[in-house]
Phi, psi and omega in degrees: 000155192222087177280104170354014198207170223293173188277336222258316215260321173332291169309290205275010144299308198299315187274359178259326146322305168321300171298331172277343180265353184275319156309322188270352181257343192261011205215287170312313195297314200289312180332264166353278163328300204305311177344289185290296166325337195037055118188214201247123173248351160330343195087170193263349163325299193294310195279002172271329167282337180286276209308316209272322187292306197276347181255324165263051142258315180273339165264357154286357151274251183027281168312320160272345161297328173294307164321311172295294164313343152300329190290302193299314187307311189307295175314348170288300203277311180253024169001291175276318145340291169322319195290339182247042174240099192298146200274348171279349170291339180273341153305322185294298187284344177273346175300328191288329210284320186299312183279357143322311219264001189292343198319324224277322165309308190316320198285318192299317205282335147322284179278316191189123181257001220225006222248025196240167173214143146334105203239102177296350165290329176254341203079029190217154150322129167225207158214137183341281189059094174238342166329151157278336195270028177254030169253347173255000189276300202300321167305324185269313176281315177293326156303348198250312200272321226266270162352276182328259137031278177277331165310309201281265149039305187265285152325346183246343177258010128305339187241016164274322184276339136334290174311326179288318189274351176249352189254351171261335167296318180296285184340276211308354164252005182245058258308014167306219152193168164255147173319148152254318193300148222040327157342270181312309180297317173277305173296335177295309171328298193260007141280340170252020146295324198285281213299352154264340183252354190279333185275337170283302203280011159268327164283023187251336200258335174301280181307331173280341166291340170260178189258304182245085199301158200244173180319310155351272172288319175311319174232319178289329168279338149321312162257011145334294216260336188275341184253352174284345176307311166345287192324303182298010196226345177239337170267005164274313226281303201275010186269264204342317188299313202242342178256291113027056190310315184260027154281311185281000187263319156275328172298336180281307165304322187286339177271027159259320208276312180262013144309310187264352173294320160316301190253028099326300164311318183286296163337301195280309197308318193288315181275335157311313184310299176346280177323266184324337164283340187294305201293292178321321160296318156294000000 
């Protein structure tokens, strides 16, 4: 598929799908079901594929969205520069972010591999971090997954929306207009990213500053804040959708191609029948 916008930001929106889509079968999916069961009926298998999948997917989204809003500011900030910038290198750092994000299995399966339970706050599997030695860990990877991330994220999607807001003001007096596509599409990614991850790290950073957390946060702003984590993983499909002419233009087509494949099929079915009701009747 060939979408209208730099080739750089293209790869990694594909690898930032992966990762939402990876997400959504080891996380959404299990979520949902426990929802409707009031618990986990998947097995212990499954919830052990839930913790190790959904702990490398999300914070390997986490990380190419930041990549990504960095990619548009350079392209933005270095314009003609940008333009010689070979695409396998963008493949090579998103190659990076995965094989980063592998830490969070590796260290579980490392320190206590056996650490996962049920959390009825979120509905899902999780895992404990009941070690001790995840009290020197855990300030060192969230800062790295977490911290990190959302600075470069943030810093970097201020001065895209600065730009969209001084380059449309320029259009609009000499009576033109400016490209939106990727514009809009990195900044909307990392504006409903902030906005879905920010109430879970206030509340992780809340229980962890308190010794006996009230109810409040312990469970209800918790699965608040843990089902708005969603929200970022299901609202890039309608950004690509609503910024993305020629996404929608490829998604309209492939639902004419299994639309007619359908009523081809339903067709030849029918006419099959026919025949055999023909033949039986002679």
């Amino acid at each position: 598929m060939t979408f209208k916008i730099n080739k750089i930001l293209i790869i990694i929106i594909q690898h930032i799908a992966v990762s939402d889509l990876t997400y959504t079968i080891s996380t959404l999916v299990p979520a949902a079901i426990s929802l409707l069961a009031n618990s986990w009926v998947l097995g212990k298998a499954l919830c052990y594929t839930r913790v190790y999948f959904g702990y490398f997917a999300f914070p390997a989204g986490m990380s190419l969205i930041a990549v990504l809003t960095k990619s548009k500011f350079l392209i933005l900030k270095y314009p003609l520069r940008a333009l010689s910038w070979p695409t396998k290198r963008a493949h090579q750092v998103c190659s990076f972010i995965w094989a980063f994000a592998l830490i969070f299995p590796i260290l579980f399966f490392v320190v206590d591999k056996d650490d996962v339970h049920f959390d009825y706050r979120g509905y899902n599997c999780d895992y404990g971090y009941h070690s001790d030695a995840w009290k020197k860990l855990i300030p060192i990877i969230g800062f790295i997954f977490a911290i990190v991330p959302n600075i470069i994220i943030i810093a970097t999607t201020v001065p895209i929306l600065k730009f969209l807001a001084d380059a449309g003001k320029s259009a609009r007096r000499v009576g033109g207009s400016v490209p939106k596509q990727g514009n809009l599409t990195v900044a909307l990614t990392a504006v409903v990213y902030c906005i879905s991850t920010l109430p879970f790290a206030v509340n992780q950073i809340a229980i962890n500053c308190m010794k006996d957390p009230p109810e409040l946060f312990f469970v209800h702003f918790h699965r608040v804040s843990s089902f708005l984590l969603m929200i970022n993983v299901v609202a890039n499909f309608y950004i690509y959708v609503l910024t993305i002419r020629s996404f929608r233009k490829f998604l309209y087509s492939k639902i004419i191609s299994v639309v007619s494949l359908l009523v081809t099929l339903y067709t030849s079915n029918i006419a099959s029948t026919a025949g055999k009701s023909q033949y039986l009747t002679n």
